[in-house]
N, CA, C and O atoms as a CHARMM CRD file, in Angstrom:
* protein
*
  360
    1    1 UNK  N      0.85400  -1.18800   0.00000 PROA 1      0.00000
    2    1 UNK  CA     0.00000   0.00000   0.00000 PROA 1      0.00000
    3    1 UNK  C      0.88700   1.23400   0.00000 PROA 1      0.00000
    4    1 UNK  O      1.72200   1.31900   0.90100 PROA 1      0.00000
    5    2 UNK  N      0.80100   2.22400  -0.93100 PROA 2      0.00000
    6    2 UNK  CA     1.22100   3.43800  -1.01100 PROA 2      0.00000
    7    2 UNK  C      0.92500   4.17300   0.05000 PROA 2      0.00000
    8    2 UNK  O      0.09700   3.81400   0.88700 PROA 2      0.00000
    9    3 UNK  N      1.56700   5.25200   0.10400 PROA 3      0.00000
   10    3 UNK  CA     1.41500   6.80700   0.99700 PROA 3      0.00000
   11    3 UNK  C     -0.01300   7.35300   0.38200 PROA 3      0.00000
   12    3 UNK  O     -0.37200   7.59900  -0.77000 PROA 3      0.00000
   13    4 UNK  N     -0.72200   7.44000   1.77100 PROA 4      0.00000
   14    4 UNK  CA    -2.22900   7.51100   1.59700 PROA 4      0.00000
   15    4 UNK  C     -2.59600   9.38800   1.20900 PROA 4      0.00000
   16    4 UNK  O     -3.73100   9.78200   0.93700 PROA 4      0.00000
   17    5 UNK  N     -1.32100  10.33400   1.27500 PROA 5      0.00000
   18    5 UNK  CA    -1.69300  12.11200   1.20100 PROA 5      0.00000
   19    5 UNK  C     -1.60500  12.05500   2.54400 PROA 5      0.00000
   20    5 UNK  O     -1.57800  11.19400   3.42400 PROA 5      0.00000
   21    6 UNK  N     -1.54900  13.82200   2.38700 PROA 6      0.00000
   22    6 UNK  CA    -1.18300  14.38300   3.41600 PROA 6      0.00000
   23    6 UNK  C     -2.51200  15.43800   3.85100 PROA 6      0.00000
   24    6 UNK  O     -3.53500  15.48300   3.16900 PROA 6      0.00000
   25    7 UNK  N     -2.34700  16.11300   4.86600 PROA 7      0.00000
   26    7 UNK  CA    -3.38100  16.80400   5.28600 PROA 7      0.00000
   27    7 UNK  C     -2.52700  18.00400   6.19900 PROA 7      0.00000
   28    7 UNK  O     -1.84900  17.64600   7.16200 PROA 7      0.00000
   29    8 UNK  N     -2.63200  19.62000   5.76200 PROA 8      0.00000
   30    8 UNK  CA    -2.07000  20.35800   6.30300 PROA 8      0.00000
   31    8 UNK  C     -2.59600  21.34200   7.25700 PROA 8      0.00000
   32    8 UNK  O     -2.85600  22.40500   6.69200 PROA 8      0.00000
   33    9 UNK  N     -2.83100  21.34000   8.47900 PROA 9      0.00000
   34    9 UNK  CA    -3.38400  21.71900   9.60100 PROA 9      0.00000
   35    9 UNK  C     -2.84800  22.34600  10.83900 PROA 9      0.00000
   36    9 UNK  O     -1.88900  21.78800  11.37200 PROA 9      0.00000
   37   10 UNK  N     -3.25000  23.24200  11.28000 PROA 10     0.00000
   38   10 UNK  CA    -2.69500  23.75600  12.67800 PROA 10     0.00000
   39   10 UNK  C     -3.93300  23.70700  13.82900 PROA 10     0.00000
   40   10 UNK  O     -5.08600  23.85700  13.42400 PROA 10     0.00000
   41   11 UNK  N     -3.69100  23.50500  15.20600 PROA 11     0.00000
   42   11 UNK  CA    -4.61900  23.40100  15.91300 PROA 11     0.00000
   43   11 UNK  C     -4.24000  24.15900  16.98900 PROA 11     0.00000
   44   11 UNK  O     -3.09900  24.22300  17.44700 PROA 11     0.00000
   45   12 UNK  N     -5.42800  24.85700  17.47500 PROA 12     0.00000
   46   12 UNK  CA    -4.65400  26.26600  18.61800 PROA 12     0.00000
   47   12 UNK  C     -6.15500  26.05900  19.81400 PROA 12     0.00000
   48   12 UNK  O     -7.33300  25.87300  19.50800 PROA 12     0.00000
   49   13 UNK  N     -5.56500  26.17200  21.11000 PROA 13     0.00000
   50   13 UNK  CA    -6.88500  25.81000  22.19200 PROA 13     0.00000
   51   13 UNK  C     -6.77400  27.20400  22.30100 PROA 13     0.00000
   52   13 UNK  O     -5.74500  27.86100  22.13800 PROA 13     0.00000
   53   14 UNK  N     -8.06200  27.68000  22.63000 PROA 14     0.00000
   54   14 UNK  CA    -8.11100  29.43700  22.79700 PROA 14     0.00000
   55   14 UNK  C     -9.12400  29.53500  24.18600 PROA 14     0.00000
   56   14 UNK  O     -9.97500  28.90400  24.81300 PROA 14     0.00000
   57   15 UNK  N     -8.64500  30.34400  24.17400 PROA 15     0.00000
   58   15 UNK  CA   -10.25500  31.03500  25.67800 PROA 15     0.00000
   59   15 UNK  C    -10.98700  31.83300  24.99800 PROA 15     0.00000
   60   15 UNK  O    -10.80400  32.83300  24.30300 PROA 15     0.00000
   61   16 UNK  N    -12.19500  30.95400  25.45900 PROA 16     0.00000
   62   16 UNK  CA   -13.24600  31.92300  24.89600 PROA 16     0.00000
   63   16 UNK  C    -13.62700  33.26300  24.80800 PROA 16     0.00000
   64   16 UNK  O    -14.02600  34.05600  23.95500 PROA 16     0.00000
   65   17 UNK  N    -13.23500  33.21300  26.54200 PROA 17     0.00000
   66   17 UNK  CA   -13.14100  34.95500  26.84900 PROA 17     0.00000
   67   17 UNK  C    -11.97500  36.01400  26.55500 PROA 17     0.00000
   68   17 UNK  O    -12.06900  37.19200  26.89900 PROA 17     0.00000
   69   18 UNK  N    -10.80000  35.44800  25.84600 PROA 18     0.00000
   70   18 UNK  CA    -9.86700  36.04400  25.41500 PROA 18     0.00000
   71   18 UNK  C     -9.14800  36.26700  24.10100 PROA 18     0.00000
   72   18 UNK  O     -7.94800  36.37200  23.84700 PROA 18     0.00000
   73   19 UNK  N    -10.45100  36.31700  23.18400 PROA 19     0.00000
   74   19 UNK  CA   -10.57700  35.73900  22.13600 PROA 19     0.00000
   75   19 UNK  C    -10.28300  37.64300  21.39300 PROA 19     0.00000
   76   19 UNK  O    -11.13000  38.53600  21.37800 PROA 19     0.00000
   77   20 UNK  N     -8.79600  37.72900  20.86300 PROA 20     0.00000
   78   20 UNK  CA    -8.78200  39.07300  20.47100 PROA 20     0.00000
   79   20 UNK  C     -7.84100  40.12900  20.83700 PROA 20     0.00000
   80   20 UNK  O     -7.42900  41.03300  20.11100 PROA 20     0.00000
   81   21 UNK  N     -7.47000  39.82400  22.43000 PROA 21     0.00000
   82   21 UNK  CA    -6.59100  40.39900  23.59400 PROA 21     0.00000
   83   21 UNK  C     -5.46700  39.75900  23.48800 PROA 21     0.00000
   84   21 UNK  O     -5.33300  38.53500  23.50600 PROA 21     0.00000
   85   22 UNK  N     -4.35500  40.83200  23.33700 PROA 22     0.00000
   86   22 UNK  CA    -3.11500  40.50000  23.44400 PROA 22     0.00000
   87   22 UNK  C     -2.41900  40.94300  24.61000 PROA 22     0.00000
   88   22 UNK  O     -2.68700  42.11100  24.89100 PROA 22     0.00000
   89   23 UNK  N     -1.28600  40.15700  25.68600 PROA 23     0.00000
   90   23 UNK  CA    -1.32700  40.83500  26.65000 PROA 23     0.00000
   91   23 UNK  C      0.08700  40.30000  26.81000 PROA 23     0.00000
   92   23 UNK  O      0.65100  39.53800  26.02500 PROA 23     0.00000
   93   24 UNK  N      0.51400  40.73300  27.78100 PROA 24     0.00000
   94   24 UNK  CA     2.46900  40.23600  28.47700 PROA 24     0.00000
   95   24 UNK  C      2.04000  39.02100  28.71500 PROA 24     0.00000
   96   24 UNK  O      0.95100  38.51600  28.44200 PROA 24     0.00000
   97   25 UNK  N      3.31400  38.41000  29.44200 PROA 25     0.00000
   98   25 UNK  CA     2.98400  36.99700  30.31300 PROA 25     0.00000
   99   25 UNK  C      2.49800  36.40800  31.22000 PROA 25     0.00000
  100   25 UNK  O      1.92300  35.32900  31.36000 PROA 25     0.00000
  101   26 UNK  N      2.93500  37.67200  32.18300 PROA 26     0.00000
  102   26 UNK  CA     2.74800  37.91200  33.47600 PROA 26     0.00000
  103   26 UNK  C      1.51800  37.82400  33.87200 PROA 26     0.00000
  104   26 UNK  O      1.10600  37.09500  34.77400 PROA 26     0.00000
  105   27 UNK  N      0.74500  38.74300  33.05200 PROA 27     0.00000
  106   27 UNK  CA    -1.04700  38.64600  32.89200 PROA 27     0.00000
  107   27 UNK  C     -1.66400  37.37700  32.04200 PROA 27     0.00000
  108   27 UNK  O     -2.87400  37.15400  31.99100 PROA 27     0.00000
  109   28 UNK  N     -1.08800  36.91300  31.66000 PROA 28     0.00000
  110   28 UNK  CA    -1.67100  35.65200  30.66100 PROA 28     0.00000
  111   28 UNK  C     -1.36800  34.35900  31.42000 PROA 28     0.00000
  112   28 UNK  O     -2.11400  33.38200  31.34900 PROA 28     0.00000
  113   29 UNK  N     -0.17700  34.38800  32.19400 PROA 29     0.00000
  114   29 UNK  CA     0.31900  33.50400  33.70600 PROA 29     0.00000
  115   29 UNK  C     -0.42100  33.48700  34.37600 PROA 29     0.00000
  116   29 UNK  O     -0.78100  32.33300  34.60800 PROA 29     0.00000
  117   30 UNK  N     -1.28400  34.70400  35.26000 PROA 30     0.00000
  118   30 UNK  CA    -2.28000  35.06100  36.36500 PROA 30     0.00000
  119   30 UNK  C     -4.03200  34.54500  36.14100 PROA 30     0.00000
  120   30 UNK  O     -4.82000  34.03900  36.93900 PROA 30     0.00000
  121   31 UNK  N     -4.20600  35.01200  34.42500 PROA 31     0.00000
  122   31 UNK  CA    -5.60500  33.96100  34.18000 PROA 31     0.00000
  123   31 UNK  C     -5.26500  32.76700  33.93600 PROA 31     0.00000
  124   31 UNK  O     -6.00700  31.91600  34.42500 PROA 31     0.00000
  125   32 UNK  N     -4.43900  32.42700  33.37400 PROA 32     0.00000
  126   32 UNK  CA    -4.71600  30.70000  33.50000 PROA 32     0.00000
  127   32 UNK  C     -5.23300  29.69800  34.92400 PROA 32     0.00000
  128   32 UNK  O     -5.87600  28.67300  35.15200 PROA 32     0.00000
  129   33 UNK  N     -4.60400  30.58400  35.52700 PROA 33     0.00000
  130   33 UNK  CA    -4.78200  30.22000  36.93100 PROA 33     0.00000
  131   33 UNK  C     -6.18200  30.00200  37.30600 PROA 33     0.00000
  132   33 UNK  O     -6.49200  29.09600  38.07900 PROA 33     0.00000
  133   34 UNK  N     -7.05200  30.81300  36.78000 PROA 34     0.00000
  134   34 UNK  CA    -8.92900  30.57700  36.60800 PROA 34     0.00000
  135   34 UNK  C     -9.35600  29.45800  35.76800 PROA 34     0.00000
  136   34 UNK  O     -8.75700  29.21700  34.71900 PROA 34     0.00000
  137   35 UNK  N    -10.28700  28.80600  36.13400 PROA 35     0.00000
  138   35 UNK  CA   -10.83000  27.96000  35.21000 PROA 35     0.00000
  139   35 UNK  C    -11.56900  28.70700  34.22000 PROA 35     0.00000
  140   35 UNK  O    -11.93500  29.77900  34.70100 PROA 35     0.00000
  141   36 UNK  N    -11.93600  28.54700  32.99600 PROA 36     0.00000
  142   36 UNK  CA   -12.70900  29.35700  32.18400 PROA 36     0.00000
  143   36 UNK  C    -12.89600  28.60400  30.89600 PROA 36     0.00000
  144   36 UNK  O    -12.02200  27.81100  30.54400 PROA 36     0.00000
  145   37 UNK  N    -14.12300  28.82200  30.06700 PROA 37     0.00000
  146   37 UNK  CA   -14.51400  28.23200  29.12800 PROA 37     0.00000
  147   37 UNK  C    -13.04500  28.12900  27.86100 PROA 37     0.00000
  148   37 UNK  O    -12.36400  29.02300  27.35900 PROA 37     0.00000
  149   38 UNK  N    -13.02300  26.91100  27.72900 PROA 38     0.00000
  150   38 UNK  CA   -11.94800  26.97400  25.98100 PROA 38     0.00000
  151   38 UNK  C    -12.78200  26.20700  24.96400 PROA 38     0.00000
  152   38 UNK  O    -13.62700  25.31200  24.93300 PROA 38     0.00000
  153   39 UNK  N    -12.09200  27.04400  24.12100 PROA 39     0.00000
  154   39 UNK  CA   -12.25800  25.86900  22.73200 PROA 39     0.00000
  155   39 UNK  C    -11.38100  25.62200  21.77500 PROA 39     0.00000
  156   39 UNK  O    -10.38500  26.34500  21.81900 PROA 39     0.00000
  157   40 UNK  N    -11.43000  24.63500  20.70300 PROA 40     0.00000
  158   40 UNK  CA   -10.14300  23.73800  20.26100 PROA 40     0.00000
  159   40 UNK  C    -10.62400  24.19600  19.08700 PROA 40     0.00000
  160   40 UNK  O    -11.81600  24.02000  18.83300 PROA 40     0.00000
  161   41 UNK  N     -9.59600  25.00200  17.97900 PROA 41     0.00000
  162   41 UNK  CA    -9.76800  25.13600  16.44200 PROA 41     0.00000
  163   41 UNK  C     -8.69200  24.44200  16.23500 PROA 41     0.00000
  164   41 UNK  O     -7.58500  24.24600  16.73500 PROA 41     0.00000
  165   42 UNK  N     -9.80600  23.89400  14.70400 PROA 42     0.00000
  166   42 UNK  CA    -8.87400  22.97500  14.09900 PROA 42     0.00000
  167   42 UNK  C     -8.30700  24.24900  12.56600 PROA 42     0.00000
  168   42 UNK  O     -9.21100  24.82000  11.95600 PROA 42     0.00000
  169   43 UNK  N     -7.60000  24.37300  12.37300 PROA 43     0.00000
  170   43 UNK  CA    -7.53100  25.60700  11.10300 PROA 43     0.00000
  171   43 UNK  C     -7.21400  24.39100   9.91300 PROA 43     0.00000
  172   43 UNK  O     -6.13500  23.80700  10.00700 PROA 43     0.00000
  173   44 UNK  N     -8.14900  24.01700   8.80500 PROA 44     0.00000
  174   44 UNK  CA    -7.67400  23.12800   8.09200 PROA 44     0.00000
  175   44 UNK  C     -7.73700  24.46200   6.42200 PROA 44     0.00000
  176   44 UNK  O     -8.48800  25.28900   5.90600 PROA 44     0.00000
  177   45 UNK  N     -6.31700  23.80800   6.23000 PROA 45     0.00000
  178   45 UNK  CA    -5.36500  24.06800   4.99300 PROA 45     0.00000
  179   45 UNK  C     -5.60700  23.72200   3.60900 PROA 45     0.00000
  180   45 UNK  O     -6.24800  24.34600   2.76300 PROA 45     0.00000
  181   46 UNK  N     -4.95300  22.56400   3.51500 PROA 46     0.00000
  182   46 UNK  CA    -5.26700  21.66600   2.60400 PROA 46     0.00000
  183   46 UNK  C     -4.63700  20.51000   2.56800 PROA 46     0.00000
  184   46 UNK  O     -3.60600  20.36900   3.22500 PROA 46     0.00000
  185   47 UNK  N     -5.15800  19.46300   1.77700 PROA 47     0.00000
  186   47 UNK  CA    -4.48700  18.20800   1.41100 PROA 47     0.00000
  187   47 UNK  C     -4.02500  17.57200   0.45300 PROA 47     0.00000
  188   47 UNK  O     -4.73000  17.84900  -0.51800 PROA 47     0.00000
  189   48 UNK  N     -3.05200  16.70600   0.10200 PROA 48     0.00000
  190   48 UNK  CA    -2.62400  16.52200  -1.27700 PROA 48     0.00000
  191   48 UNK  C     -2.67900  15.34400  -1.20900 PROA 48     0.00000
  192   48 UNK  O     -3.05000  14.75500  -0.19400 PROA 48     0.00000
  193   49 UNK  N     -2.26200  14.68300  -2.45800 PROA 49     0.00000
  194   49 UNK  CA    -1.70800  13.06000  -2.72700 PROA 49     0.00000
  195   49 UNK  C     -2.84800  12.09900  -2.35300 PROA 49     0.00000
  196   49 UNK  O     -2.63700  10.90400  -2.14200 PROA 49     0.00000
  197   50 UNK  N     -4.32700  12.78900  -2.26300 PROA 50     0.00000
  198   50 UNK  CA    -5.60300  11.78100  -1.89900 PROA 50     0.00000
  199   50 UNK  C     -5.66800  10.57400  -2.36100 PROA 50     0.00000
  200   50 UNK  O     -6.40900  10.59800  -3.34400 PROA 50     0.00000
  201   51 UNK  N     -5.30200   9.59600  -2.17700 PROA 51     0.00000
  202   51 UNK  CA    -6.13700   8.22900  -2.93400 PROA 51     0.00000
  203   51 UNK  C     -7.69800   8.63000  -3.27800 PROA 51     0.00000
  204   51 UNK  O     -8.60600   9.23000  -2.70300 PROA 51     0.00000
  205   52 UNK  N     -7.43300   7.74100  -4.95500 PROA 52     0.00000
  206   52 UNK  CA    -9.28000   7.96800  -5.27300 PROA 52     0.00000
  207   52 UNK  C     -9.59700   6.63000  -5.19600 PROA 52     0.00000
  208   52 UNK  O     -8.96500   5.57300  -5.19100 PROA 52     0.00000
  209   53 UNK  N    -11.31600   7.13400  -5.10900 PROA 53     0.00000
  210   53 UNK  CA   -12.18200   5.68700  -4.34600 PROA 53     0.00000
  211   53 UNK  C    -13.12500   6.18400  -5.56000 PROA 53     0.00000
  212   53 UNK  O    -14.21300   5.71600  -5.22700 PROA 53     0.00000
  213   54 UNK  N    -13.26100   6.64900  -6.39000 PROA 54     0.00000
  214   54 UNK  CA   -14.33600   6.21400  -7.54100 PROA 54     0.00000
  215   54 UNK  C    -13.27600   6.15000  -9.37600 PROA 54     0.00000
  216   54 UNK  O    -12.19400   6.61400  -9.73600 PROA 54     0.00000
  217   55 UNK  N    -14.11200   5.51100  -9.90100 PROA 55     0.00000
  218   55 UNK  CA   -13.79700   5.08000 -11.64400 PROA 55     0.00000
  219   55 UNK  C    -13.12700   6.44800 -12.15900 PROA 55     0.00000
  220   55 UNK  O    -12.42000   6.34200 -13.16100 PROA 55     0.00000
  221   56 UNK  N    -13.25100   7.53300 -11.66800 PROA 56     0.00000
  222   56 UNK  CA   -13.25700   9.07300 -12.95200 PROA 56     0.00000
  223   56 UNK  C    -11.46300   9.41600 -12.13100 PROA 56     0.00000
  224   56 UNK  O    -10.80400  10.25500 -12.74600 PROA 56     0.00000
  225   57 UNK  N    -10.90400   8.90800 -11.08600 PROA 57     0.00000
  226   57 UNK  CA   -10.08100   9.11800 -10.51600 PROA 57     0.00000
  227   57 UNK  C     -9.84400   9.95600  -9.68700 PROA 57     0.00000
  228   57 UNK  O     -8.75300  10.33900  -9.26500 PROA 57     0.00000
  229   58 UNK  N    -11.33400  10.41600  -9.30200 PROA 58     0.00000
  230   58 UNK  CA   -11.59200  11.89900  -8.37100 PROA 58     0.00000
  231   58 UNK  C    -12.39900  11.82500  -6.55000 PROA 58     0.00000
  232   58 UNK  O    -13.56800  11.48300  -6.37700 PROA 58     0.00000
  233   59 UNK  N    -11.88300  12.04100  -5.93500 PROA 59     0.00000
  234   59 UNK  CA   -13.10200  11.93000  -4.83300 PROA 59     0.00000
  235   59 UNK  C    -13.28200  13.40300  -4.43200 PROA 59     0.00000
  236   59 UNK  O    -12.68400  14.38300  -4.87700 PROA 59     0.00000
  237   60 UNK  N    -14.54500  13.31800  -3.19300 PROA 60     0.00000
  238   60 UNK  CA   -15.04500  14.59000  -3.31000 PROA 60     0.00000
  239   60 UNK  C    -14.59100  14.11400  -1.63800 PROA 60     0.00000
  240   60 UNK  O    -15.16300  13.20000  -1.04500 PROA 60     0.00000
  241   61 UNK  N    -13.45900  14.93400  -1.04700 PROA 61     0.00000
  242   61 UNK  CA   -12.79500  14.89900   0.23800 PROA 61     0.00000
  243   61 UNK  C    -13.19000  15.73500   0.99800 PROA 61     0.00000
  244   61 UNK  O    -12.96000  16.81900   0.46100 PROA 61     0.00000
  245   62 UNK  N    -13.98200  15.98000   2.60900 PROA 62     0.00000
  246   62 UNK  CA   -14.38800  16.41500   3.16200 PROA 62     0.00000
  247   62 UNK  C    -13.59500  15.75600   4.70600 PROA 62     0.00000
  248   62 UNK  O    -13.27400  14.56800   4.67100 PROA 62     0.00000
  249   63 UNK  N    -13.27300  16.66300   6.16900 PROA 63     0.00000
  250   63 UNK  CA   -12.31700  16.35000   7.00700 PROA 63     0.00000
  251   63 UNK  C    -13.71500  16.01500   7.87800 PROA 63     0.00000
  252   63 UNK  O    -14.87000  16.24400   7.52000 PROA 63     0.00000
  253   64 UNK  N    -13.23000  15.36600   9.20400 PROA 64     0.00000
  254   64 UNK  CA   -14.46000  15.38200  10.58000 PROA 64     0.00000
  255   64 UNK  C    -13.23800  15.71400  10.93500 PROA 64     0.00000
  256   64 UNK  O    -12.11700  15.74500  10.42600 PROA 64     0.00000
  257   65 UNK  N    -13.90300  16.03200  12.26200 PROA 65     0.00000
  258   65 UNK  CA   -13.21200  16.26600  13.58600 PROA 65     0.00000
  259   65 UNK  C    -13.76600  15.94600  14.85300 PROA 65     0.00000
  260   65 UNK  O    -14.81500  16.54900  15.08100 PROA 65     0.00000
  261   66 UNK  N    -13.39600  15.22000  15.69800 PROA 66     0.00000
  262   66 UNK  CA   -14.04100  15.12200  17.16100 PROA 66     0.00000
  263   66 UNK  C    -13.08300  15.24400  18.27400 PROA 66     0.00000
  264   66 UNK  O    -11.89300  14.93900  18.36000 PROA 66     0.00000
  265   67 UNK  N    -14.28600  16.00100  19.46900 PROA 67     0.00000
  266   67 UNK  CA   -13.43800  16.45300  20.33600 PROA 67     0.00000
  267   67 UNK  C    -14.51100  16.49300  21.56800 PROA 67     0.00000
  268   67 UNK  O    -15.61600  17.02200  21.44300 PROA 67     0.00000
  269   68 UNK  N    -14.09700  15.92700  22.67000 PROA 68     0.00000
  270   68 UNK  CA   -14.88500  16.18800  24.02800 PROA 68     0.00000
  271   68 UNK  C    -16.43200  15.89600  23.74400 PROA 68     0.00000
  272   68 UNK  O    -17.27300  16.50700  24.40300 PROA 68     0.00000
  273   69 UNK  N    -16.85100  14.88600  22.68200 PROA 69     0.00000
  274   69 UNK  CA   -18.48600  14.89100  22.10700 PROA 69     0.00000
  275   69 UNK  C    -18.88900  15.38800  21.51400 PROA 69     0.00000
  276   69 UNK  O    -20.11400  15.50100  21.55600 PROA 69     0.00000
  277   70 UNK  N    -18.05200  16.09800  20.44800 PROA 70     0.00000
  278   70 UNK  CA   -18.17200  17.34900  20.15700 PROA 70     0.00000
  279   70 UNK  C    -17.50400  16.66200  18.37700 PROA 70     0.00000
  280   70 UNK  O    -16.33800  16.29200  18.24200 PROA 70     0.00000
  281   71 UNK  N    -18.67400  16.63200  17.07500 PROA 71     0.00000
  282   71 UNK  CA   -18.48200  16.47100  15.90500 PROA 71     0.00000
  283   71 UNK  C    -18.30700  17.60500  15.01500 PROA 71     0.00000
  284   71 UNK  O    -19.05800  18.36100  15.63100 PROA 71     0.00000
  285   72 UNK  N    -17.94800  18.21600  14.16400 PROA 72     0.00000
  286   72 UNK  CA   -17.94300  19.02800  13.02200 PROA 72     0.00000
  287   72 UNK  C    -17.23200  18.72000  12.16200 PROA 72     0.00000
  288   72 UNK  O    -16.18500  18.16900  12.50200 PROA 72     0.00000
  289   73 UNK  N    -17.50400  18.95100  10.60500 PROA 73     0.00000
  290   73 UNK  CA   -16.95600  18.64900   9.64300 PROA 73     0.00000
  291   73 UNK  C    -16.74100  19.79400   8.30700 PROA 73     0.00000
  292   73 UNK  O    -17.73400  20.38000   7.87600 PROA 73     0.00000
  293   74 UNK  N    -15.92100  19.94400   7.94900 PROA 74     0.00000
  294   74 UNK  CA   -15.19600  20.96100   6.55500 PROA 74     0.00000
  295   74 UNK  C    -16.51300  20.35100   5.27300 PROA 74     0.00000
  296   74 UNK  O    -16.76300  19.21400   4.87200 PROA 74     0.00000
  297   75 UNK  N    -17.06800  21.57700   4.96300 PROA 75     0.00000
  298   75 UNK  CA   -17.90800  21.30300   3.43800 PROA 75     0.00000
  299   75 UNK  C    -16.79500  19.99900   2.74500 PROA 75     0.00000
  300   75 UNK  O    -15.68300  19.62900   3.12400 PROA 75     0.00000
  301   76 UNK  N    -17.69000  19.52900   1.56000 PROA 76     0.00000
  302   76 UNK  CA   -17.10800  18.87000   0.82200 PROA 76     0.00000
  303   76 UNK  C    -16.77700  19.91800  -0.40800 PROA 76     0.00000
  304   76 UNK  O    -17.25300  21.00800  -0.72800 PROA 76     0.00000
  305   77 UNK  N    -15.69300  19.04200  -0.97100 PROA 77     0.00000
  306   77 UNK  CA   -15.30700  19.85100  -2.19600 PROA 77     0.00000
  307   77 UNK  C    -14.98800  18.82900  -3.04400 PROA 77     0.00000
  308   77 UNK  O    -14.23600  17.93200  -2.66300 PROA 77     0.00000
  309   78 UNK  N    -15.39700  18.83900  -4.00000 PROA 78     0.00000
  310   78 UNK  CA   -16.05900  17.95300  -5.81400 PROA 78     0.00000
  311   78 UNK  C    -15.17200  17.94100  -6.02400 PROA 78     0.00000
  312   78 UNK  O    -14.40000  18.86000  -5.75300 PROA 78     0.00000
  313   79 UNK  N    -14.72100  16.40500  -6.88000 PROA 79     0.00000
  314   79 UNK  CA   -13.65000  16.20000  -8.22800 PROA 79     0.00000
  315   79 UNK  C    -12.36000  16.55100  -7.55800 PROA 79     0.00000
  316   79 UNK  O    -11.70900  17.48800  -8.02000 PROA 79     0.00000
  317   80 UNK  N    -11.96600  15.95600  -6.61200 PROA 80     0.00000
  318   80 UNK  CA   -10.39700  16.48100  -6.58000 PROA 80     0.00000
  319   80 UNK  C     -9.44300  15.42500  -5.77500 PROA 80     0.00000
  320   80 UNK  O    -10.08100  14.54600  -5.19700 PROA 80     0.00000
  321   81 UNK  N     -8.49900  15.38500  -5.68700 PROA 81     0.00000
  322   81 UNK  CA    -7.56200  14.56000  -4.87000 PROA 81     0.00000
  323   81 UNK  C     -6.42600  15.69700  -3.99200 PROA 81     0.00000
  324   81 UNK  O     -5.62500  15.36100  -3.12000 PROA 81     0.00000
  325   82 UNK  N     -6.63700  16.99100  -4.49000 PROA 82     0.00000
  326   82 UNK  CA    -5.74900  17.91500  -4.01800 PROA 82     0.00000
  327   82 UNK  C     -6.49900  18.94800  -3.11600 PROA 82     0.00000
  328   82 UNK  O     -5.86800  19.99700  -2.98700 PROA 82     0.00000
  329   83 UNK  N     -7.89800  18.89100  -2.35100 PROA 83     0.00000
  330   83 UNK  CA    -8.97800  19.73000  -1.78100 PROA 83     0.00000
  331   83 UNK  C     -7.38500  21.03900  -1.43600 PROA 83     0.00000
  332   83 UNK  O     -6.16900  21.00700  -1.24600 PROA 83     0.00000
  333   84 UNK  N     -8.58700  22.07100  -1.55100 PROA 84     0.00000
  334   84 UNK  CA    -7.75600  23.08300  -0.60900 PROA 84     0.00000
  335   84 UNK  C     -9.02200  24.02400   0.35000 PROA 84     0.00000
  336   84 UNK  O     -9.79300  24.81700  -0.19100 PROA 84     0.00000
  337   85 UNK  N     -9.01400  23.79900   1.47100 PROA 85     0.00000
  338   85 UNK  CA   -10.20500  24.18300   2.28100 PROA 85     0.00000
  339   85 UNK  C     -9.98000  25.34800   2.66800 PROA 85     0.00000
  340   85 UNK  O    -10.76500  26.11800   2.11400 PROA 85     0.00000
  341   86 UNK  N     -9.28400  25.86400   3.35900 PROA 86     0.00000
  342   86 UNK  CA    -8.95000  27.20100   4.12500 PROA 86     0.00000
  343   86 UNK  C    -10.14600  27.54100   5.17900 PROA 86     0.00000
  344   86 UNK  O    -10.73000  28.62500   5.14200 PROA 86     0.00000
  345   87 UNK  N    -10.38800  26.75300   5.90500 PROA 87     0.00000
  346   87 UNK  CA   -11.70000  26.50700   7.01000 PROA 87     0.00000
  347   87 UNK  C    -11.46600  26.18800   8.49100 PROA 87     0.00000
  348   87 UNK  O    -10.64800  25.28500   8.66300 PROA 87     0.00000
  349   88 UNK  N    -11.97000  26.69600   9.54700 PROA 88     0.00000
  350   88 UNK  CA   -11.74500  26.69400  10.41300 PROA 88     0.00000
  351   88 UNK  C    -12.90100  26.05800  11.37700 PROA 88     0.00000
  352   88 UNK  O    -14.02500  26.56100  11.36800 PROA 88     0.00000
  353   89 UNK  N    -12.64000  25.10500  12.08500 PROA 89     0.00000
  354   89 UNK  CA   -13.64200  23.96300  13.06100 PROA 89     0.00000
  355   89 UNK  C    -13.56600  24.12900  14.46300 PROA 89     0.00000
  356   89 UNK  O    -12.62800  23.70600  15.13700 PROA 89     0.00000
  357   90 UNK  N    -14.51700  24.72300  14.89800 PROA 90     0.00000
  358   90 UNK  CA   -14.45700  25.18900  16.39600 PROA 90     0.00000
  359   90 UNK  C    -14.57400  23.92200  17.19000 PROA 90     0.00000
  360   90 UNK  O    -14.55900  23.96200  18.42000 PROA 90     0.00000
């Protein structure tokens, strides 16, 4: 079996309530210290080198994601083995 593609992604946990605010350390040291709502983005990129699963040599590649019970998934995008999404999954 060949190299199945790649998938290019960054994932960043954020606070909800700090969503925007840039601050020193010192202060970003002192809230952590609180419990407080987060959430997990997935920032999806793109992917290359897809294996195809139909006759025309194309699939229509769409990502999931799960987290804490928590499902969401990137639109699909038609005819391709190279998707490029530029989408972000809270």
């Amino acid at each position: 079996m060949g190299f199945p593609g790649s998938v290019l992604l960054r994932i960043s946990f954020i606070n909800t309530q700090d969503i925007g605010m840039i601050g020193d350390w010192e202060t970003d040291r002192k809230r952590m210290e609180v419990k407080k709502p987060y959430a997990l983005w997935c920032h999806i990129y793109q992917a290359r080198g897809l294996p195809s699963i139909n006759d025309n040599g194309m699939i229509d590649p769409y990502i999931k994601a799960r987290f804490a019970g928590t499902k969401v998934k990137t639109k699909s995008l038609r005819n391709t083995q190279n998707p490029v999404f530029f989408q972000t999954l809270e």
